[in-house]
C-alpha positions in Angstrom: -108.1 -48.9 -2.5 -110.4 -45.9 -2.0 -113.2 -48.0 -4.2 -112.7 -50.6 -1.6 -112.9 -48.3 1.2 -116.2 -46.4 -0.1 -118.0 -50.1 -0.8 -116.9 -51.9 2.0 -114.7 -50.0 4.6 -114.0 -53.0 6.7 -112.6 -54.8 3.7 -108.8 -54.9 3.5 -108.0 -56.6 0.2 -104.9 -58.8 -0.2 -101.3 -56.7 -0.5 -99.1 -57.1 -3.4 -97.0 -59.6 -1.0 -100.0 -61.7 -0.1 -101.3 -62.1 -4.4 -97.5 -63.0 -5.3 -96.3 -65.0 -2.7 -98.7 -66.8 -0.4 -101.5 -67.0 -3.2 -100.2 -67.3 -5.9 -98.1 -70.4 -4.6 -101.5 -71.7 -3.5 -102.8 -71.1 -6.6 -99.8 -72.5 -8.8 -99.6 -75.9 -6.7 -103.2 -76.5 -7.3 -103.0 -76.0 -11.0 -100.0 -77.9 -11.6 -101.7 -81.1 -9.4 -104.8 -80.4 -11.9 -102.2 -81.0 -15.2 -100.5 -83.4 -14.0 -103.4 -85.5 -13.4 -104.8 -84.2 -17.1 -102.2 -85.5 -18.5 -101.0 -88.8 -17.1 -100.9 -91.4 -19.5 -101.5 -89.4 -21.9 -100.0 -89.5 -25.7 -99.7 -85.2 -26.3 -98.7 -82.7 -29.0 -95.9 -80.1 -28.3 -97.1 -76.8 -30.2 -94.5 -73.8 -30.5 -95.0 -71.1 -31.7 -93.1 -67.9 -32.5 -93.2 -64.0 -33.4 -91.3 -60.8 -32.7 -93.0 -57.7 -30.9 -93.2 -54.0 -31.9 -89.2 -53.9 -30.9 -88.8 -56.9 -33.0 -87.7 -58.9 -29.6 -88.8 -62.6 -30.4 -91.6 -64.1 -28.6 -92.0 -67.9 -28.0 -94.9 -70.0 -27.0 -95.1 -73.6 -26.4 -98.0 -75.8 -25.1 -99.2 -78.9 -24.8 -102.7 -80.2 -26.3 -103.6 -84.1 -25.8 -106.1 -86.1 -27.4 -108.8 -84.8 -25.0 -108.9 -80.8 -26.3 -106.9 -79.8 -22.9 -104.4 -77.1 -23.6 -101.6 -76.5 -21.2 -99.5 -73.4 -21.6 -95.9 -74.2 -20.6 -93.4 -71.6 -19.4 -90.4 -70.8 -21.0 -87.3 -69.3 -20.6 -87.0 -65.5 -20.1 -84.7 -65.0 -22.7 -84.2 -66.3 -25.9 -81.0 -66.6 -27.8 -81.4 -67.3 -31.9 
């Protein structure tokens, strides 16, 4: 803040409420438009992938690659039961 302040005083970036709620919506509903477009009609390959970090706490990752080379990271669940 006191960077922004010293470059630009009359610059007020966005708050922490504005990046995760009102942008990051934006931002989100654009994306998901964009791969849902990408991937219409398309035939596409479910990678997962897994590992376990330093506290041995398993890690998952799944996406979706079609015949085109996109990749589309998927979300998943916050916690994992194995």
């Amino acid at each position: 803040m006191k960077l922004c302040k010293i470059v630009r005083p009359g610059y007020r970036p966005p708050s922490e409420y504005e990046i995760g709620g009102l942008i990051l919506k934006s931002v989100y509903g654009e994306i998901f438009e964009n791969c849902q477009e990408i991937l219409n009609g398309e035939t596409v390959t479910i990678i997962l992938d897994g590992w376990s970090n330093i506290k041995f706490e398993p890690i998952i990752c799944c996406s979706i690659s079609n015949d085109s080379g996109h990749n589309i990271l998927l979300e998943m669940p916050t916690q994992v039961i194995i």
